[in-house]
C-alpha positions as CSV (number, residue, x, y, z in Angstrom):
1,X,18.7,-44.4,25.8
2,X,19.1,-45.4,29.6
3,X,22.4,-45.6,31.0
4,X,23.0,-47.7,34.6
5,X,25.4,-47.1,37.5
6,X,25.5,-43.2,37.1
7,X,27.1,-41.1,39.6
8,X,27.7,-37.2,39.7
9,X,31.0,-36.6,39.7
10,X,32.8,-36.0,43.0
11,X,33.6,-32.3,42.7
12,X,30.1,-31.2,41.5
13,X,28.5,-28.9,43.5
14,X,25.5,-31.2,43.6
15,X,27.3,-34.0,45.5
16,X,26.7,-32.6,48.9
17,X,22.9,-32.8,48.0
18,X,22.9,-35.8,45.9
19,X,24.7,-37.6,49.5
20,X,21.8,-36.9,52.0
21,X,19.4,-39.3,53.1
22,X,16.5,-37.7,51.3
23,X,17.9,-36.5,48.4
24,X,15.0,-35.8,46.4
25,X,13.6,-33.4,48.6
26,X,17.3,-32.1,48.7
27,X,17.3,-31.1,45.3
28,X,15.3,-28.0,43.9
29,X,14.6,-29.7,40.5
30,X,14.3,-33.1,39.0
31,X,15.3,-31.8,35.7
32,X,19.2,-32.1,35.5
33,X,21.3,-31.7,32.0
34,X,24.8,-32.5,31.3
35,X,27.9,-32.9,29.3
36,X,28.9,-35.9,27.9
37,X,29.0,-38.7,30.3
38,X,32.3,-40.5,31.2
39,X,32.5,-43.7,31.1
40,X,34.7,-45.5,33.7
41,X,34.3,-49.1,33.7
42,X,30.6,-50.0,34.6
43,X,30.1,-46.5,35.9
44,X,28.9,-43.3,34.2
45,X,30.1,-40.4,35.3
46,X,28.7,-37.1,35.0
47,X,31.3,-33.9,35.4
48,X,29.2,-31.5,34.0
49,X,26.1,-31.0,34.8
50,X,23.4,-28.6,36.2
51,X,19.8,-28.6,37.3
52,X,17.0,-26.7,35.0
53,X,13.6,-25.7,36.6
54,X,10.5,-27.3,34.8
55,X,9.7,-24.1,33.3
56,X,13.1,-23.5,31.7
57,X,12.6,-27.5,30.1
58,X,9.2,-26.2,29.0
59,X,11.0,-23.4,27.2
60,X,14.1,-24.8,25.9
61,X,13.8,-28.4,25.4
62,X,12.7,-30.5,22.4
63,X,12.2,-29.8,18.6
64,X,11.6,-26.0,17.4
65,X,8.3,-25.7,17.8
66,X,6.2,-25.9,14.1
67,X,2.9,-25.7,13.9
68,X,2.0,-29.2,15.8
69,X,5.0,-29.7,17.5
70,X,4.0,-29.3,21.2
71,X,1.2,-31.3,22.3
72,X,-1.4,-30.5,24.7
73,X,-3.3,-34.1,25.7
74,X,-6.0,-33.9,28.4
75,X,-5.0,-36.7,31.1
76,X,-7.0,-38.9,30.4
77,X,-6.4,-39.8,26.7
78,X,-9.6,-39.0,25.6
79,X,-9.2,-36.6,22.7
80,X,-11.1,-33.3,23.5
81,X,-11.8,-29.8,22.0
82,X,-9.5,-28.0,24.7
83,X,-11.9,-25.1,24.7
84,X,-14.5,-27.3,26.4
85,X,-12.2,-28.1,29.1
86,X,-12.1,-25.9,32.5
87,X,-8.7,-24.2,32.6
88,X,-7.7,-26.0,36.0
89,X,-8.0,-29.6,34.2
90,X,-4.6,-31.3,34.4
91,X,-3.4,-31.6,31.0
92,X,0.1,-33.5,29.6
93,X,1.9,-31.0,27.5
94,X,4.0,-32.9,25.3
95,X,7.1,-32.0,23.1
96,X,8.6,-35.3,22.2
97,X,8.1,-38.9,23.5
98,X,10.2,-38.7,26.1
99,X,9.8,-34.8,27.3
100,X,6.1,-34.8,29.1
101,X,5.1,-32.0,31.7
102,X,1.8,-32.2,33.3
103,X,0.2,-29.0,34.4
104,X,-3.0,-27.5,34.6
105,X,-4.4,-26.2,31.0
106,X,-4.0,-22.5,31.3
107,X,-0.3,-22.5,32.1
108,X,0.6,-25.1,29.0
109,X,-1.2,-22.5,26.8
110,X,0.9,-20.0,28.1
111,X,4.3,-22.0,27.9
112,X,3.4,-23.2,24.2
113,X,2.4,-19.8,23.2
114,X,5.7,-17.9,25.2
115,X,7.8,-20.7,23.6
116,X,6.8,-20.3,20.2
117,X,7.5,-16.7,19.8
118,X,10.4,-17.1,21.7
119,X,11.5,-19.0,19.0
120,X,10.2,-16.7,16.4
121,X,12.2,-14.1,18.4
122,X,15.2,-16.1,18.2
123,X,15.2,-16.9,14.6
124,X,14.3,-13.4,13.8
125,X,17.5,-12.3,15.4
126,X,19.8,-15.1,13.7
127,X,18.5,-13.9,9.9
128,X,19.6,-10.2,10.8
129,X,21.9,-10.1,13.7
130,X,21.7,-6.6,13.5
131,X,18.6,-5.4,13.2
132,X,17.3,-3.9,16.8
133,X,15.0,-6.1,18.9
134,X,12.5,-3.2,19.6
């Protein structure tokens, strides 16, 4: 859903960066997350909020992945074997509609595969809390 007339709120720490001229080169990151918005009026406000690297999106974001969950799509559209495709090609990795990275093939390999025993990891842990990690 798209929201309109959003502001970060005035005591954020990312005010003073948000207010300068160019302030997308003022900002390390165009991946921001956030509490709940307030709404005042016509304006959303956002108190909470934070900004993410791309990576830690890659990592975090979206559905648990199962099986098929993550997507790697060459650029292009045109379905491919990705093992016949040089590792530099620019590929979109895809983990829901609306969350699309684009990288070069190599690297979304490498995100899909750290992410999906991350998660393994993770739910490992929540079935026996206990149990050491090693």
């Amino acid at each position: 859903r798209y929201l309109n007339n959003i502001i970060v709120h005035p005591k954020s720490v990312l005010v003073d960066n948000l207010k300068k001229k160019d302030s997308l080169e003022a900002i390390p990151s165009i991946w921001m997350v956030f509490g709940e918005p307030l709404k005042v009026g016509s304006i959303v406000c956002l108190c909470e909020n934070t900004l993410v690297s791309p990576l830690t999106v890659c990592l975090f974001a979206g559905e648990i992945p199962k099986n098929d969950s993550v997507h790697i799509a060459v650029q292009d559209g045109v379905k491919e074997h990705l093992t016949c495709v040089p590792a530099n090609t620019e590929v979109e990795l895809r983990f829901d509609p609306w969350l699309v990275i684009r990288t070069d093939l190599e690297l979304s390999v490498l995100i899909t595969d750290l992410r999906v025993k991350w998660e393994a990891l993770v739910e490992r842990r929540l079935l026996d809390p206990r149990r050491p990690l090693t």
